[in-house]
C-alpha positions as CSV (number, residue, x, y, z in Angstrom):
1,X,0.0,0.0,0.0
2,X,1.6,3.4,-0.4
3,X,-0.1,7.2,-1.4
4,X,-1.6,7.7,-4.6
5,X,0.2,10.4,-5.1
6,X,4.0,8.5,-4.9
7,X,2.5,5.1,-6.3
8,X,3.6,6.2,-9.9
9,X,6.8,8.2,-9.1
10,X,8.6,5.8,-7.4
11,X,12.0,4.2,-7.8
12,X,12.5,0.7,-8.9
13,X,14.1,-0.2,-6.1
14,X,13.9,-4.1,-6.8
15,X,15.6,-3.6,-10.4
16,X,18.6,-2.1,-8.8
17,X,18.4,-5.5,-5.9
18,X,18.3,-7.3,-9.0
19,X,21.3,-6.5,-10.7
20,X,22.9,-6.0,-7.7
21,X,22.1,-10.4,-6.9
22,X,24.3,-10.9,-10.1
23,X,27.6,-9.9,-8.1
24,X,26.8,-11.2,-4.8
25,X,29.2,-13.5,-3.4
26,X,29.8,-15.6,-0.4
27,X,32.3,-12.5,1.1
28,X,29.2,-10.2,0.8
29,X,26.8,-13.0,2.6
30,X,29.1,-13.4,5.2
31,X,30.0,-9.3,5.9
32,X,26.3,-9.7,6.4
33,X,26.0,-11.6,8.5
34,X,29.0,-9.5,11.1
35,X,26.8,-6.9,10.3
36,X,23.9,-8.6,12.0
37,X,26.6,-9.6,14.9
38,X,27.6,-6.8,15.8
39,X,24.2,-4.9,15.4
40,X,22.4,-7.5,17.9
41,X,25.7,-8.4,20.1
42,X,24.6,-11.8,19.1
43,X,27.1,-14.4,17.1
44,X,24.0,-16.6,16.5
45,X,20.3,-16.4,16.2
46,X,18.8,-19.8,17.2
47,X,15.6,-19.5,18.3
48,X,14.7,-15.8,17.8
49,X,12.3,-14.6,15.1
50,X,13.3,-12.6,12.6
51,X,10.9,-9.7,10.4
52,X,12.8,-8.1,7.8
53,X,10.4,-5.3,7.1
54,X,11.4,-3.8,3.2
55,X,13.7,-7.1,2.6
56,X,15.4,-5.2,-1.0
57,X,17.9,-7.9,-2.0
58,X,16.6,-10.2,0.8
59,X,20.6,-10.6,2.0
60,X,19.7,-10.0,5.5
61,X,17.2,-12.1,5.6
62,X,19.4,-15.0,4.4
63,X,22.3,-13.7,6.5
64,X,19.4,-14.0,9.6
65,X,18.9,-17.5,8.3
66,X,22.2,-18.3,8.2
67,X,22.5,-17.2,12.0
68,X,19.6,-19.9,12.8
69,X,16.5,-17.0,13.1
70,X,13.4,-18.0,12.4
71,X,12.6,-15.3,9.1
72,X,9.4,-13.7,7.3
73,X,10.8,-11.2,4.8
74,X,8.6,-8.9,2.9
75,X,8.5,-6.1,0.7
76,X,6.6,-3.8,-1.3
77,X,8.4,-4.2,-4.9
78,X,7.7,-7.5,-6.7
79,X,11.0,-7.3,-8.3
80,X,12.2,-7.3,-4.2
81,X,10.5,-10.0,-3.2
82,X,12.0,-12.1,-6.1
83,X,15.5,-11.3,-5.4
84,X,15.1,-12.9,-1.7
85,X,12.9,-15.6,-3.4
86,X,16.4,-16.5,-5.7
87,X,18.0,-16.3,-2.4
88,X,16.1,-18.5,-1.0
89,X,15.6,-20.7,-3.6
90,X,20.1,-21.1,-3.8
91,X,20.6,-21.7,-0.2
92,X,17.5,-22.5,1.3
93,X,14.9,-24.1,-1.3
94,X,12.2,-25.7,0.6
95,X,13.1,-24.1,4.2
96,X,9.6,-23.8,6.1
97,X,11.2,-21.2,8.4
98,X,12.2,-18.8,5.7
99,X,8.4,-16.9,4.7
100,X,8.8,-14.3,1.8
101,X,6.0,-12.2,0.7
102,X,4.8,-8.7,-0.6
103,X,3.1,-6.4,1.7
104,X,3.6,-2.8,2.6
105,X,4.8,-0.9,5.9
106,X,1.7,1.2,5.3
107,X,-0.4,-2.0,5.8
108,X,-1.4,-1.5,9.5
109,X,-3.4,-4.5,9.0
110,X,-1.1,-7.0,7.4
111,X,1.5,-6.1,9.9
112,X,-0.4,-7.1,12.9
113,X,-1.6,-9.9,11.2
114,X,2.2,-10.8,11.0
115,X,2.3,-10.9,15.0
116,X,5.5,-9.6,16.6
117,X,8.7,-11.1,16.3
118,X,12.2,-10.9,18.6
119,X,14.4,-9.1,16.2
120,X,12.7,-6.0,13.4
121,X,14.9,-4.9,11.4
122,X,14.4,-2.0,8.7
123,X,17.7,-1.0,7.1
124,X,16.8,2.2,4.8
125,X,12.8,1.5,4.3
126,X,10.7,4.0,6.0
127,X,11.8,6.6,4.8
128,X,11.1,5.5,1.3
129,X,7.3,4.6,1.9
130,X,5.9,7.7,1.2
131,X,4.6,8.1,4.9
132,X,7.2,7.3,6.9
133,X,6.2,8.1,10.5
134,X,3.1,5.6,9.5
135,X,5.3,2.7,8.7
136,X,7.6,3.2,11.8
137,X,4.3,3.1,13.9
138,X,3.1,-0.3,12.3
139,X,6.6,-1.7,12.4
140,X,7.4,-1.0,15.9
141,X,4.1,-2.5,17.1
142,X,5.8,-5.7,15.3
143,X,8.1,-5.9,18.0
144,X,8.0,-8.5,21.2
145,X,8.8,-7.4,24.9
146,X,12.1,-6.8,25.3
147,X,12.7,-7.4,21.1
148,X,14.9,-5.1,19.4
149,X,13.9,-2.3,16.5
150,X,16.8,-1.8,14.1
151,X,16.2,1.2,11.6
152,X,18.4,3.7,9.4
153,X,16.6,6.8,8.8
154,X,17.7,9.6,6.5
155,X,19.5,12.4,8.6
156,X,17.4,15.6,8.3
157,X,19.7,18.5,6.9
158,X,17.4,21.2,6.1
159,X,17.8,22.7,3.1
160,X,20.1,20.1,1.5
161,X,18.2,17.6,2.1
162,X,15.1,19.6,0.3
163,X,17.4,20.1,-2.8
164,X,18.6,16.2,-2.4
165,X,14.9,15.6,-2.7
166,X,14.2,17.0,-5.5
167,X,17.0,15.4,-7.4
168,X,15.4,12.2,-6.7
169,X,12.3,13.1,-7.7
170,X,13.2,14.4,-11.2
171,X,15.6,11.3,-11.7
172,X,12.9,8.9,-11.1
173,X,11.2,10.5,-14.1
174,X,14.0,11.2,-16.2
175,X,15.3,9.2,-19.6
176,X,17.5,6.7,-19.0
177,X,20.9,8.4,-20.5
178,X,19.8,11.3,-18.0
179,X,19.6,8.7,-14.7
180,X,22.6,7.8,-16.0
181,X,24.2,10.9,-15.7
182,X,22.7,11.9,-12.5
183,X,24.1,8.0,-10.9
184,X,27.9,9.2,-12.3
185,X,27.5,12.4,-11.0
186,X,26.7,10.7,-7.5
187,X,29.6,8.2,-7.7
188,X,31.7,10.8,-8.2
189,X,30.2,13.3,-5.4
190,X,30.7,10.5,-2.4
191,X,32.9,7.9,-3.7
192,X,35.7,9.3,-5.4
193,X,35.9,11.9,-3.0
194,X,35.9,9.4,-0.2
195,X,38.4,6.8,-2.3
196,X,41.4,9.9,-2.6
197,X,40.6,10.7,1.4
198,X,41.0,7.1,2.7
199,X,44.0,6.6,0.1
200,X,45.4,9.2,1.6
201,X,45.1,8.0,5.2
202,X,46.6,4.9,4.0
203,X,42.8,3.0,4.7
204,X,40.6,0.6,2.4
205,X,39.4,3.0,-0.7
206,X,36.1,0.5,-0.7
207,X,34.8,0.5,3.3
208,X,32.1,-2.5,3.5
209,X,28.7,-0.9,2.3
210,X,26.4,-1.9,5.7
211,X,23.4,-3.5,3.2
212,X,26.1,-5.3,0.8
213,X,26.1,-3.1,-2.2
214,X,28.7,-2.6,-3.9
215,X,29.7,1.3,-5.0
216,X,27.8,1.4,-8.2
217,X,24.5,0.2,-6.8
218,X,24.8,1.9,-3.9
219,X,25.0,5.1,-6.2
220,X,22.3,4.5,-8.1
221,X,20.0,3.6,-5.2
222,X,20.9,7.0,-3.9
223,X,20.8,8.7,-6.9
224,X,16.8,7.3,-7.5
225,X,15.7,6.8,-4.0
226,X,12.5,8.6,-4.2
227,X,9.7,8.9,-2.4
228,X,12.5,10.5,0.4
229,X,11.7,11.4,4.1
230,X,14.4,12.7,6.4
231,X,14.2,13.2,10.5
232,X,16.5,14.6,13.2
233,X,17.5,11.8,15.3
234,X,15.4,13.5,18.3
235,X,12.7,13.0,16.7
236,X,13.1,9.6,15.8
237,X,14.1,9.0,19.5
238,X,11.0,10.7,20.7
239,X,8.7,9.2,18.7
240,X,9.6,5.4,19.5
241,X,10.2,6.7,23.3
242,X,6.7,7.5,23.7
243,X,6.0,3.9,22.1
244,X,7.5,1.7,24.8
245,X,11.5,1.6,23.1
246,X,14.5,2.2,25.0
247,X,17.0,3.6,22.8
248,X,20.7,0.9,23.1
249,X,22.7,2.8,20.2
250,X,23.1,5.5,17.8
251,X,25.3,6.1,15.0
252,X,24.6,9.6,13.7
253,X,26.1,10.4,9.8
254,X,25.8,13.7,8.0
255,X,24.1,13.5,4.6
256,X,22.9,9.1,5.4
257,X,21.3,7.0,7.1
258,X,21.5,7.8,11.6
259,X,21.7,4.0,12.6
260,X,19.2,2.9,15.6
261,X,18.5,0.1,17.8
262,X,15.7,0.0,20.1
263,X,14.6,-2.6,22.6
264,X,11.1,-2.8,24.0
265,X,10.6,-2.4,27.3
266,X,8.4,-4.7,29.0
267,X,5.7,-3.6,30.9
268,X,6.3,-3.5,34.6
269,X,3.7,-5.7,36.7
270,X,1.9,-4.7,40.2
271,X,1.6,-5.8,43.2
272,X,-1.3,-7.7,42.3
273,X,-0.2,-8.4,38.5
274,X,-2.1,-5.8,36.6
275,X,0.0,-3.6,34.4
């Protein structure tokens, strides 16, 4: 489900997860899956569930498989959903405790359908819903007691952010040789300026990419992300504060993603049990 008004200017998010399936490799899967280590302070996942809310490529989901989680993946984007279906279908086929469907963050009625699960986890989604404060409402309620929220939200910064906005917006309407243009010129804004700096510093020109993409795709996704939604990270924090979460770690960036991970607090009994 998204808003009439973005369902026809939207990015094809899915093509880009396609084409980026075609270079995966087992390095990428397992970078994953220290991703998901680190994130959760967890080295394995055996017998927690698993929602990947806006599953893209679907490598999270199979690095939480991987781990031992019990995973539904969904997303919006046909072409999404069939990347994690491949994925599935290469190192899982058959697995009963790997779910993949289509369904929507706006959905406030698939999502509690879904029931609530241990870990959520929604790398760079919401803010591309078209509604974002909607989805992080329905996707938070998808969390257990004392389960953990992960979410990367788009850093608010005011007027560049505007004027980033409406880059994507004409790119997702633009001829092909012109997205074309537009991804270069976005390679070339972040990554060769961030190549010479680490060179220079004597560090790795190519830092692992947190969702597995590699430069190009990354640049692209960036270039065409559209519908876009930013927030401060107060807000974010005040927002989910009000809704039960207690906030574990923050990883603030300029122009990206601010990194979060929430846990739900538990209600607190009284003396005679009620809440």
């Amino acid at each position: 489900m998204a808003p009439a008004e973005t369902e026809n200017k939207r990015f094809e998010f899915g093509g880009n997860w396609k084409n980026f399936l075609k270079r995966l490799n087992d390095a990428r899967i397992q970078e994953a899956e220290e991703s998901l280590a680190r994130k959760t302070g967890l080295p394995a996942l055996q017998g927690k569930t698993f929602l990947d809310v806006g599953c893209g490529s679907g490598l999270f989901s199979l690095a939480a498989r991987n781990m031992g989680a019990k995973v539904r993946s969904f997303d919006y984007d046909k072409n999404s959903v069939a990347c994690a279906m491949e994925l599935k279908n290469r190192f899982h086929n058959g697995d009963p405790d790997w779910i993949i469907e289509q369904g929507s963050a706006l959905d406030r009625g698939y999502l509690a359908a879904l029931g609530r699960y241990d870990i959520v986890y929604s790398w760079g989604v919401l803010h591309h819903t078209g509604n974002m404060y909607a989805a992080l409402e329905n996707t938070s309620k998808a969390v257990k007691d004392n389960g953990m929220l992960f979410i990367a939200i788009y850093n608010d910064q005011g007027g560049k952010s505007r004027r980033w906005r409406a880059f994507k917006k004409f790119y997702v309407s633009a001829p092909k040789p012109v997205k074309l243009l537009m991804a270069l010129f976005v390679i070339t804004r972040f990554e060769l300026v961030t190549v010479i700096k680490r060179l220079m510093f004597f560090k790795t020109p190519f830092p692992k990419k947190e969702r597995g993409m590699d430069p190009w795709h990354d640049a692209v996704d960036w270039a065409g992300g559209y519908p876009f939604e930013v927030a401060r990270p107060e807000e974010i924090f005040e927002f989910c504060k009000t809704r039960g979460f207690t906030l574990l770690k923050l990883t603030t960036r300029d122009l990206g993603c601010n990194e979060y991970v929430f846990i739900k607090t538990a209600p607190q009994a009284g003396p005679l049990g009620a809440v």
